[in-house]
N, C-alpha and C positions, 0 to 999 in steps of 0.2 A: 081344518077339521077340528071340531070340539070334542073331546072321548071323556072317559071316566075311567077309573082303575079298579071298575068291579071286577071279581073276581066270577062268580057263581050269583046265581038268585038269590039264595039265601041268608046267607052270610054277610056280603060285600055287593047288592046288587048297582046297578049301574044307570042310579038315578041320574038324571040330565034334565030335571023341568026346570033347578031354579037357574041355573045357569044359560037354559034355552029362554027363558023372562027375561033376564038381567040383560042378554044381548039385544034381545026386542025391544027391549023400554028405553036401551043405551041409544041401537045402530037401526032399529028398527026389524020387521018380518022379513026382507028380502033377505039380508046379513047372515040372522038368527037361523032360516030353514037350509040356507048354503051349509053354515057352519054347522048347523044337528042335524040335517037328515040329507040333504041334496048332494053334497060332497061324502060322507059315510058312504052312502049307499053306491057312488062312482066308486070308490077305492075298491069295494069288496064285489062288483061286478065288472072292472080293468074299463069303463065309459070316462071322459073327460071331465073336470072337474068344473064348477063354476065359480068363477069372478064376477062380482058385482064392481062395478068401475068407482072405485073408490074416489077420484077426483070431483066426479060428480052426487056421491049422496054423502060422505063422509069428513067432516073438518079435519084439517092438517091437526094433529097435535104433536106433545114434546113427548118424546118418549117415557117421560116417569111420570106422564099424565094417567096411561095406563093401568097404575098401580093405585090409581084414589080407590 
């Protein structure tokens, strides 16, 4: 799950588009809609979460790949 640390609307709201892009552009739409909206919305209604089978759409990388 991808969140954000807003707090209220106005002050600190709880933008997510560039982060929901950057994951699209990285892992692609199936990854991006798991991570913003298809997993959120399991957590806060108790339904199963989704895994996309990562062996099959996602390159093995080194862990401090991550951090480019």
């Amino acid at each position: 799950v991808i969140a954000s640390d807003g707090h209220d609307c106005e002050r600190r709201p709880p933008v997510m588009d560039e982060a929901r892009a950057w994951l699209q552009k990285k892992y692609g739409g199936v990854l991006a809609d798991a991570l913003c909206v298809t997993n959120p919305g399991a957590a806060l209604t108790g339904d199963d979460m989704y895994l996309p089978n990562p062996d099959s759409q996602f390159p093995v990388r080194k862990w401090y790949e991550f951090w480019r």
